[in-house]
Backbone as a ProteinNet text record, in pm:
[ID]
protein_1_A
[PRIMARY]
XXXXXXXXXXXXXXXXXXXXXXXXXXXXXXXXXXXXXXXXXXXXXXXXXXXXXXXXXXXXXXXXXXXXXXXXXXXXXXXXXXXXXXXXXXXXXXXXXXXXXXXXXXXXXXXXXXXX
[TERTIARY]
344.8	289.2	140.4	93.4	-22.1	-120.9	-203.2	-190.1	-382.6	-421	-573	-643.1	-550.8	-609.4	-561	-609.7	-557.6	-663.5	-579.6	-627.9	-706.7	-667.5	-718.2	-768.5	-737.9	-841	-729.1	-792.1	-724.4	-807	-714.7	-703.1	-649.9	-707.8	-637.9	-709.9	-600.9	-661.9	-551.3	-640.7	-520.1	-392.1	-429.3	-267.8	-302.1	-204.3	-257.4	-226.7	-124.6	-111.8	-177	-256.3	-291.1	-395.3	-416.7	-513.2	-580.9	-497.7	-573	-551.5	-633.6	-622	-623.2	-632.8	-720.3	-631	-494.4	-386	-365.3	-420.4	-370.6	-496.1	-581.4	-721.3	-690.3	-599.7	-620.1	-626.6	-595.6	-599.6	-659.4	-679.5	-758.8	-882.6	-957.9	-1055.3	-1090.4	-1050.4	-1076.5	-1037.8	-1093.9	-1054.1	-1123.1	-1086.7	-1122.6	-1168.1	-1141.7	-1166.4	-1224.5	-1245.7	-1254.5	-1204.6	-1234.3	-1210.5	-1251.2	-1191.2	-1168.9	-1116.1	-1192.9	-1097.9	-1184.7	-1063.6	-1128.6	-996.3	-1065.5	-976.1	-860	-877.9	-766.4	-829.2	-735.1	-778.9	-775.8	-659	-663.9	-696.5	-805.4	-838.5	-958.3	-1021.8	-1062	-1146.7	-1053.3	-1168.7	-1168	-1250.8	-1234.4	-1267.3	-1215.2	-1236.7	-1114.4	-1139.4	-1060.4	-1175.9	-1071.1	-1124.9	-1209.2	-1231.8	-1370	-1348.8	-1251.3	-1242.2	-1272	-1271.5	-1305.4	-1449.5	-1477.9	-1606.7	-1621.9	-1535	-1597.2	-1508.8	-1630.7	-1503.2	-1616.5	-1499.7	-1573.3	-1631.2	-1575.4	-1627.4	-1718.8	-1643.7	-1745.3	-1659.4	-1762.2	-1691.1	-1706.3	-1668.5	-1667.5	-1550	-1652.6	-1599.8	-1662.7	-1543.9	-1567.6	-1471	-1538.8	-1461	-1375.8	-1374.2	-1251	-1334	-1256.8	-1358.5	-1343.9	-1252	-1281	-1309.4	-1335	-1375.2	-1502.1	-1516.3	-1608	-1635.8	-1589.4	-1638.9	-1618.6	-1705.5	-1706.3	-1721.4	-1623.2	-1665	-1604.4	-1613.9	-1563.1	-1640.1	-1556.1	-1625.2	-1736.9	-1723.9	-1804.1	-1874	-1738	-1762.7	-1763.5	-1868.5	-1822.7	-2003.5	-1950.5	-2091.8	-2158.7	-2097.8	-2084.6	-2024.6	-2105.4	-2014.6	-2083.4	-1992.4	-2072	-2118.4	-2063.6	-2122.4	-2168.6	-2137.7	-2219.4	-2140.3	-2244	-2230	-2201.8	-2077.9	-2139.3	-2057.9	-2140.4	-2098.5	-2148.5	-2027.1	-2055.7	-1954.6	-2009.9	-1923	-1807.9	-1848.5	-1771.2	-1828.6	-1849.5	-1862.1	-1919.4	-1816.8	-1818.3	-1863.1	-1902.8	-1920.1	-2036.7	-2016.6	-2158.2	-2175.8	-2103.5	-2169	-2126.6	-2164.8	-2196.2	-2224.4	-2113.3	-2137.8	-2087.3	-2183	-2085.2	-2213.8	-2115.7	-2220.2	-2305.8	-2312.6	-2405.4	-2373.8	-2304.9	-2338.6	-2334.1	-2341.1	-2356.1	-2513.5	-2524.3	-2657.2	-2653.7	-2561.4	-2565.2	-2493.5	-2554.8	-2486	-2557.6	-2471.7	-2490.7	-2576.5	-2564	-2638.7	-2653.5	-2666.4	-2671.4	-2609.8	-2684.8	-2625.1	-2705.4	-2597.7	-2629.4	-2531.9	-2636.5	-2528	-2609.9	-2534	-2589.9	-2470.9	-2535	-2428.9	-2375.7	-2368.2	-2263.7	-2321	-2294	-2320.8	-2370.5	-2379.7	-2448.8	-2593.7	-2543.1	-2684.5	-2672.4	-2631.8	-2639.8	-2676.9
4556.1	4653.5	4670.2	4827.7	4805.9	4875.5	4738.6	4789.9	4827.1	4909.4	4990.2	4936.6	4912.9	4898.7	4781.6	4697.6	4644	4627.5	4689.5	4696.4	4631.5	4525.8	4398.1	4294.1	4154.9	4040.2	3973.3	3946.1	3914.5	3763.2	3654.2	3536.3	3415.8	3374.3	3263.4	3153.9	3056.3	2955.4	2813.8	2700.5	2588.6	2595.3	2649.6	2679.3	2520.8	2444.6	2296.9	2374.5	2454.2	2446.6	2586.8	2639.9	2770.4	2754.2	2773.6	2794.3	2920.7	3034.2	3130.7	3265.4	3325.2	3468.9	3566.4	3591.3	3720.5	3808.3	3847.3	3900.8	3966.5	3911	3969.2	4094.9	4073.9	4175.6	4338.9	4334.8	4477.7	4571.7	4580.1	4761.5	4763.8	4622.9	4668.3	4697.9	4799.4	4854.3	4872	4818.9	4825.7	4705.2	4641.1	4547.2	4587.3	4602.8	4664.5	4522.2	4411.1	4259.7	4215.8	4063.1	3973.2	3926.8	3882.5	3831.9	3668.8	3556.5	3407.1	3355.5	3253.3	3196.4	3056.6	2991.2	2861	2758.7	2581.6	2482.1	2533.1	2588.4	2588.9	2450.3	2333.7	2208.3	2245.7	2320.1	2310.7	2482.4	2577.6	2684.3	2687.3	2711.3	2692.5	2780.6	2951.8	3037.4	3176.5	3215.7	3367.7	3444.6	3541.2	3637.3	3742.6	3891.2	3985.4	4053.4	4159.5	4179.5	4267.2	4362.3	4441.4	4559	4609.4	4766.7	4716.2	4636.7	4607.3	4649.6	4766	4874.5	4804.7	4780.1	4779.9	4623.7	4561.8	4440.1	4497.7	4541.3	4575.5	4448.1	4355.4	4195.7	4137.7	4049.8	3886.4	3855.1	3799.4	3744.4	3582.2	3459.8	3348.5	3333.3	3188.6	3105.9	3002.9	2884	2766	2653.1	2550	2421.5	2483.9	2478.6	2517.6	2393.7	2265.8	2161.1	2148.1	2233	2212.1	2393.9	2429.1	2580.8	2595.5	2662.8	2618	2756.8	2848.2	2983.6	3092.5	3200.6	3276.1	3413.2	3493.3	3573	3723.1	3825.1	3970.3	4008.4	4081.3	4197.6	4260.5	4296.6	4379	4518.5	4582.7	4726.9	4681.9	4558.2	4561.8	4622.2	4715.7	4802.5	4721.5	4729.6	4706.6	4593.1	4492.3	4392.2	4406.6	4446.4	4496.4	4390.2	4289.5	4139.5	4032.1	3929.7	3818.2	3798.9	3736.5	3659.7	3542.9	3443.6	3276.8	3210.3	3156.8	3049.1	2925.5	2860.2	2679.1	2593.3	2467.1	2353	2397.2	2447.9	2423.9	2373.9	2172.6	2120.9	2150.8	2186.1	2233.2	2350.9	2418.1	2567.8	2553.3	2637.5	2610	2768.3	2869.4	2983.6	3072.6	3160.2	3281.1	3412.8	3520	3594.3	3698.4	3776.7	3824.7	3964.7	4053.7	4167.4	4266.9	4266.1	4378.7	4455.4	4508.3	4682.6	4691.5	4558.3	4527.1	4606.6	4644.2	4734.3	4728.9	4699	4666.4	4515.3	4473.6	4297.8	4373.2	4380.1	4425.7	4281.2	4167.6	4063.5	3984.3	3861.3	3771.9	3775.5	3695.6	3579.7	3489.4	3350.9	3204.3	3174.6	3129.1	3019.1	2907.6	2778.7	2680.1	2580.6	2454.9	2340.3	2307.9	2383.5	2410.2	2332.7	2366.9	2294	2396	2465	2585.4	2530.3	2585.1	2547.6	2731.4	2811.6	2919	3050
5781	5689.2	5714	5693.3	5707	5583.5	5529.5	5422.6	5438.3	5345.7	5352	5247.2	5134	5022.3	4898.7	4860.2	4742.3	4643	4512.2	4417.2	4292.8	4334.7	4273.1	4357.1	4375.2	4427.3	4541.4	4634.3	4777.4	4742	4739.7	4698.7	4807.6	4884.2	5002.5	4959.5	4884.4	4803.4	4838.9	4891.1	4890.7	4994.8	5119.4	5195.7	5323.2	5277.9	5350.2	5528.4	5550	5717.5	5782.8	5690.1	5746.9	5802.5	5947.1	6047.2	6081.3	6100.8	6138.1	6009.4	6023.8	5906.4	5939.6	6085.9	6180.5	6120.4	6192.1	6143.5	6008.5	5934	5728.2	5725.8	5796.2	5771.4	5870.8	5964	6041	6027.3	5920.2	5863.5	5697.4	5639	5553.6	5522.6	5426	5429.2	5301.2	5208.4	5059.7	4979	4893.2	4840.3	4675	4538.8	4456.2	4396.2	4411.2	4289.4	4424.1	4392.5	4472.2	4601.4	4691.2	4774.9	4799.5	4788.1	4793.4	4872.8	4988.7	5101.4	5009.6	4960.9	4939.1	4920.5	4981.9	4989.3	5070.8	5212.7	5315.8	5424.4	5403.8	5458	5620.2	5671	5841.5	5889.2	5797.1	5851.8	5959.2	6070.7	6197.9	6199.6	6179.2	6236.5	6127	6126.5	6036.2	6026.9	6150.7	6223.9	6165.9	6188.1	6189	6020.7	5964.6	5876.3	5873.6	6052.1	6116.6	6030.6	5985.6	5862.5	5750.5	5698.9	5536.5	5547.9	5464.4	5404.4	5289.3	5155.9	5046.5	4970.3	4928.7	4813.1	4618.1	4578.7	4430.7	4345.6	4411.4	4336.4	4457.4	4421.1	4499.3	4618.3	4768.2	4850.1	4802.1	4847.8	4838.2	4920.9	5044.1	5119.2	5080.2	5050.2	5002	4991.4	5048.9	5034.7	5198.8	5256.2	5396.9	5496.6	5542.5	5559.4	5712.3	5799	5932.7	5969.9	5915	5912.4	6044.7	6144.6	6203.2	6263.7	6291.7	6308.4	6121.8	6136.7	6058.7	6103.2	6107.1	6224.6	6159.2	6200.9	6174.9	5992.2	5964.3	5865.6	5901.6	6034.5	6083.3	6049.4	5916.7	5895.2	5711.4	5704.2	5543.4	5541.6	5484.4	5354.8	5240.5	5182.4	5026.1	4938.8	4892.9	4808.3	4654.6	4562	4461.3	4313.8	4413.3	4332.4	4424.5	4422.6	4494.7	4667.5	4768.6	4861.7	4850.7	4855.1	4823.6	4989.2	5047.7	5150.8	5154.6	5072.5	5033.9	5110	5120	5146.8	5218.4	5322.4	5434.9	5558.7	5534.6	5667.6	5769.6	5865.9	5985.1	6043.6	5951.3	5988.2	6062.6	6192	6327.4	6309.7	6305.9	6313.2	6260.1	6214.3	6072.1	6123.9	6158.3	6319.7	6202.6	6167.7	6046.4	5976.8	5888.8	5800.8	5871.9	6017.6	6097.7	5963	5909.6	5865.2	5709.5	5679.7	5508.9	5492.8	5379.6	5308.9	5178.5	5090.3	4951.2	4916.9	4829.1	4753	4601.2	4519	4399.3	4304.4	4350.7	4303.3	4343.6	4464.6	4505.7	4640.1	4754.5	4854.8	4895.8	4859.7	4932.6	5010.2	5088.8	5201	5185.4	5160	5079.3	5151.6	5180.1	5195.2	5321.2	5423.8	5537.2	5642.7	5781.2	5889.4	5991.6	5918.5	5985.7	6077	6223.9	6348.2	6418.1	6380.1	6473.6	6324.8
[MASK]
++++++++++++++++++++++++++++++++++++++++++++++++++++++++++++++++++++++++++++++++++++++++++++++++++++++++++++++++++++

């Protein structure tokens, strides 16, 4: 399925064997709530996601403890609430937002392992 739009909050919370996410992001481009990648114990990389233009809420990545790339949302505009990138360990690099221009209130990146 390919989906453009969801209407409410895109939620990846707690999945003990999920490694990759690239795949769930290809054709979406709208997210109306939130967006949450948090407590995925074996997620790696997190890439894809290059059409997502708009999240009407908050992004938050958090707690993902071998998480070590951060990568795509290349075509995100607009987040019309907060940035948060916490406590994720491993994270070496943050490759991410070229074409972001609005955060309706906040971004931290706070905590991480961030060297790039």
């Amino acid at each position: 399925y390919m989906i453009e739009t969801i209407g409410g909050s895109l939620m990846i919370i707690s999945n003990t064997k999920l490694k990759d996410v690239s795949t769930l992001g290809t054709s979406l481009k709208t997210i109306a709530g939130d967006f949450c990648i948090e407590g995925n114990s074996e997620l790696t990389s997190l890439d894809g996601f290059n059409l997502l233009e708009k999240l009407g809420g908050s992004l938050k990545l958090k707690n993902n403890p071998k998480l070590e790339k951060f990568g795509g949302f290349l075509g995100l505009q607009t987040v019309s609430k907060y940035i948060l990138i916490t406590e994720n360990r491993q994270l070496k690099v943050v490759d991410v937002f070229s074409s972001l221009n609005f955060i309706g209130e906040w971004f931290d990146i706070v905590d991480n392992g961030i060297t790039e």
